[in-house]
C-alpha positions, 0 to 999 in steps of 0.5 A: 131316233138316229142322226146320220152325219156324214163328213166328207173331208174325212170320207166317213159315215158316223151314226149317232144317237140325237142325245149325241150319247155315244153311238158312233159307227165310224167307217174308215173304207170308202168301199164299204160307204159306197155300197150302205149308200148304194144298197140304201138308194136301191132299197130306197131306205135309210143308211141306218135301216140298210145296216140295221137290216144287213146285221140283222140278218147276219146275226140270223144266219150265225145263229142258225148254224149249227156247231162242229159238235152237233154237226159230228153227232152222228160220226161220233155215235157211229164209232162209238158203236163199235166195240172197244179192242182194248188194244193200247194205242201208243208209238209201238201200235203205229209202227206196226201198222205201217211195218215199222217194227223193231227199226 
């Protein structure tokens, strides 16, 4: 079980296990206070069940992304079926293509 204890001289909220074996959230904004109460007074749940429920599903949403990588397969399976020029790429290479040789 949780404890919820919240100090309003130094506008915080801290979460604590009722062992009191460090597990403290502190929150330093008074904006971010305000909208855990407010969702937590709309829901009509707990401070620590809105938490709980908005991490959670934060932690979903990056797991499902998908990475730079696998979101690239298909662009880097495209180019790779092309045929290779064994053209050499370097300074030369570009200077011509933009017709600057010899400058």
């Amino acid at each position: 079980m949780f404890e919820l204890v919240y100090l309003k001289l130094q506008k915080a909220l801290y979460i604590t296990r009722e062992s009191c074996k460090a597990m403290v959230i502190h929150l330093k904004d008074a904006e971010v206070d305000s909208m855990v109460r407010a969702l937590a007074k709309k829901r009509g749940m707990g401070i620590t069940a809105v938490i709980k429920q908005a991490v959670g599903r934060e932690l979903d949403r990056e797991e499902k992304k998908t990475s730079l990588w696998e979101r690239t397969a298909d662009l880097r399976a495209h180019l790779n079926s092309f045929p290779a020029t064994g053209e050499k790429v370097d300074k030369r290479f570009y200077d011509e293509l933009w017709g600057q040789e010899d400058e």
